[in-house]
C-alpha positions in Angstrom: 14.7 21.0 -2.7 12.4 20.7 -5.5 8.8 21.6 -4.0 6.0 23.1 -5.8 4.9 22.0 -8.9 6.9 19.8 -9.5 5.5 17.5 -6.6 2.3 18.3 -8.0 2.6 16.1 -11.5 1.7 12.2 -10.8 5.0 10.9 -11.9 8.6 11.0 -10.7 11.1 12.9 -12.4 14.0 10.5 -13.1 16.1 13.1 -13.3 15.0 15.4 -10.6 15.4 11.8 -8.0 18.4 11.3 -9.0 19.6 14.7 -8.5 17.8 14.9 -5.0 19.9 11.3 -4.3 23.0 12.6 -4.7 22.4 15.6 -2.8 21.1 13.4 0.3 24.4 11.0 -0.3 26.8 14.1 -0.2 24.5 15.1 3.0 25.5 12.1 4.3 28.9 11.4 3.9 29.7 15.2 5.4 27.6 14.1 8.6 29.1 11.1 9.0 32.6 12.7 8.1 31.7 15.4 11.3 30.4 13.1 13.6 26.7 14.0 13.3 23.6 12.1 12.9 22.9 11.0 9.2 20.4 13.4 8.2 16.5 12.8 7.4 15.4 11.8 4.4 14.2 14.7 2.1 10.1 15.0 1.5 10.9 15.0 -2.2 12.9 11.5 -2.0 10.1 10.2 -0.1 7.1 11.0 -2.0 9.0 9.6 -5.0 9.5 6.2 -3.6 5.5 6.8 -2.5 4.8 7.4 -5.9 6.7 4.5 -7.0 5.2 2.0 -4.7 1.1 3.3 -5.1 1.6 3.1 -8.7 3.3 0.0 -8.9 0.4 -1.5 -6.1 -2.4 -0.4 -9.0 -0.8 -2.6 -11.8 -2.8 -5.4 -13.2 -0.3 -7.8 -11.6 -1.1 -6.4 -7.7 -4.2 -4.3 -7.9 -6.6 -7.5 -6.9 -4.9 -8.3 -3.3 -6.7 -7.4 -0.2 -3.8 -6.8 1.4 -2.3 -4.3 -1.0 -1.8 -1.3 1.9 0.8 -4.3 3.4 2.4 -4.6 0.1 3.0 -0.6 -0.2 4.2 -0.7 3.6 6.8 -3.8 2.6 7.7 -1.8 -0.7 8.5 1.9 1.1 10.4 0.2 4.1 12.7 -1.8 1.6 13.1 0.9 0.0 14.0 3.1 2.6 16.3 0.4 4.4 18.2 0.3 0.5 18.6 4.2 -0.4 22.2 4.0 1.1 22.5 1.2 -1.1 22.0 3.2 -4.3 25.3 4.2 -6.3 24.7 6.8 -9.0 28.1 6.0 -10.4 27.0 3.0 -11.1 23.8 3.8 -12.2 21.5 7.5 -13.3 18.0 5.6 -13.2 17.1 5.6 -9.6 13.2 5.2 -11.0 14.3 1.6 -12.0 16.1 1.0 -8.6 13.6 1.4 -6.5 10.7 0.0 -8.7 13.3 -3.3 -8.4 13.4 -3.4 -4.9 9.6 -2.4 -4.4 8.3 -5.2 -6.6 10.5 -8.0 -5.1 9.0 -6.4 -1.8 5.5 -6.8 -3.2 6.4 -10.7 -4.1 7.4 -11.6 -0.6 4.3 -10.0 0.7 2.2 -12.3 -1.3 4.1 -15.7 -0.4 3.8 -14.6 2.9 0.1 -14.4 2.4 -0.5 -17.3 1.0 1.8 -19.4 3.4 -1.0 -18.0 5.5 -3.4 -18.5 4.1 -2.2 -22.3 3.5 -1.8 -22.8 6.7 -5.0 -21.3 7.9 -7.3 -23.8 5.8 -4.7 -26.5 6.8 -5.6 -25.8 10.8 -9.4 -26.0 9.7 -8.8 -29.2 8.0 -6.9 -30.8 10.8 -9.4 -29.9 13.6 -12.4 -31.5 11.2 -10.4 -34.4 11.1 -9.2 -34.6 14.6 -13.3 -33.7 15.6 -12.5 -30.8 17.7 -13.8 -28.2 14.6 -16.8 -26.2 15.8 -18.9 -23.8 12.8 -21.5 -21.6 14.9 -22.3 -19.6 11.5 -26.0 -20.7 11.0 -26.4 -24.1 13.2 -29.0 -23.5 16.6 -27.1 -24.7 20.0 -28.5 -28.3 19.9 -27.7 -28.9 16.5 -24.9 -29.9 14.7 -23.2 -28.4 11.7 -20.3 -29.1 9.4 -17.8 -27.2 7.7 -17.8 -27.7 3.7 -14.0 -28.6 3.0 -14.9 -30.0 -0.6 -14.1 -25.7 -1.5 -13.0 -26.2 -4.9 -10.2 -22.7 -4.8 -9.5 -24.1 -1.6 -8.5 -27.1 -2.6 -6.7 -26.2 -6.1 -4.8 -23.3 -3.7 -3.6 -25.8 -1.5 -2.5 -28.6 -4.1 -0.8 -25.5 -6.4 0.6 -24.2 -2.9 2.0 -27.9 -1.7 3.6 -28.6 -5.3 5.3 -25.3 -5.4 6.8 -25.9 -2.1 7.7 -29.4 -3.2 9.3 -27.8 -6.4 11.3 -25.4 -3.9 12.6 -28.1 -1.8 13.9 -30.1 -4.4 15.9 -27.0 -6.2 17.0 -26.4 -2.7 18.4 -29.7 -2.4 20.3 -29.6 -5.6 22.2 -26.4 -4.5 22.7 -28.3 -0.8 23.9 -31.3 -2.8 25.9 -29.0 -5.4 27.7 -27.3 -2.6 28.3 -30.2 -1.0 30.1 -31.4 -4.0 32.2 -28.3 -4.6 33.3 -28.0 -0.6 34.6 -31.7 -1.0 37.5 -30.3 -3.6 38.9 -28.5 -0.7 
């Protein structure tokens, strides 16, 4: 619908992506009212919602993760799993919409990370205790080598990570003990 130069420019027309949404919603509901298959989404809808997520990845706030092609992947398929979602009666800024749903995408990506990475120095910890940790990075066969766990990032990550999960749990348990004191009215 709107090729050319318009797809061209590095930014999405607000306008334009709203107008294309509309057009794919109305698509849509007259395939759904005549028994087809909901049809595709259109390239123009797409690269927006690229354009959205890639720009939003190169932000001060996400450019330094490694893992940033994840976070774009997380970002498009929310996105893509909420454009039925989107009401343009309730709202004309599409841009903001998906930006929304793309950063909050972004966000889980990276507490996944870190949960990983958590418990991947947590495993390395646990098998130097227990003995059973083996580091074959510069030791010969005979000899015996250590791994360093005094990793100051390391060990601020994991103390930051273990009192944010502490702080989690205990707003979790007020809600659990809130609702348990509402459902006892009934």
């Amino acid at each position: 619908m709107y090729e050319g130069d318009i797809m061209k420019k590095n930014y999405v027309n607000n306008q334009q992506f709203l107008e294309s949404l509309i057009q794919y919603k109305k698509d849509c509901i007259d395939a759904e009212n005549s028994g087809d298959d909901l049809p595709r989404i259109p390239n123009y809808i797409g690269e927006c919602i690229y354009k959205i997520a890639t720009r939003l990845a190169s932000r001060p706030n996400f450019s330094g993760y490694s893992y940033k092609d994840d976070m774009i992947s997380d970002g498009l398929e929310n996105a893509i799993q909420a454009i039925n979602n989107f009401d343009p009666e309730k709202s004309s800024n599409p841009f903001a919409y998906f930006t929304q749903i793309i950063w909050f995408a972004f966000l889980r990506r990276i507490d996944k990370e870190k949960k990983q990475l958590y418990i991947k120095h947590k495993v390395v910890e646990n098998s130097v205790v227990q003995g059973t940790a083996i580091d074959k990075s510069d030791g010969d066969a005979g000899e015996a080598s250590y791994i360093d766990l005094n990793n100051s990032y390391m060990n601020d990550f994991v103390r930051t990570y273990e009192e944010n999960m502490e702080k989690k749990k205990v707003v979790r348990d007020k809600k659990k003990g809130l609702e348990k004191f509402i459902g006892d009215d009934d």
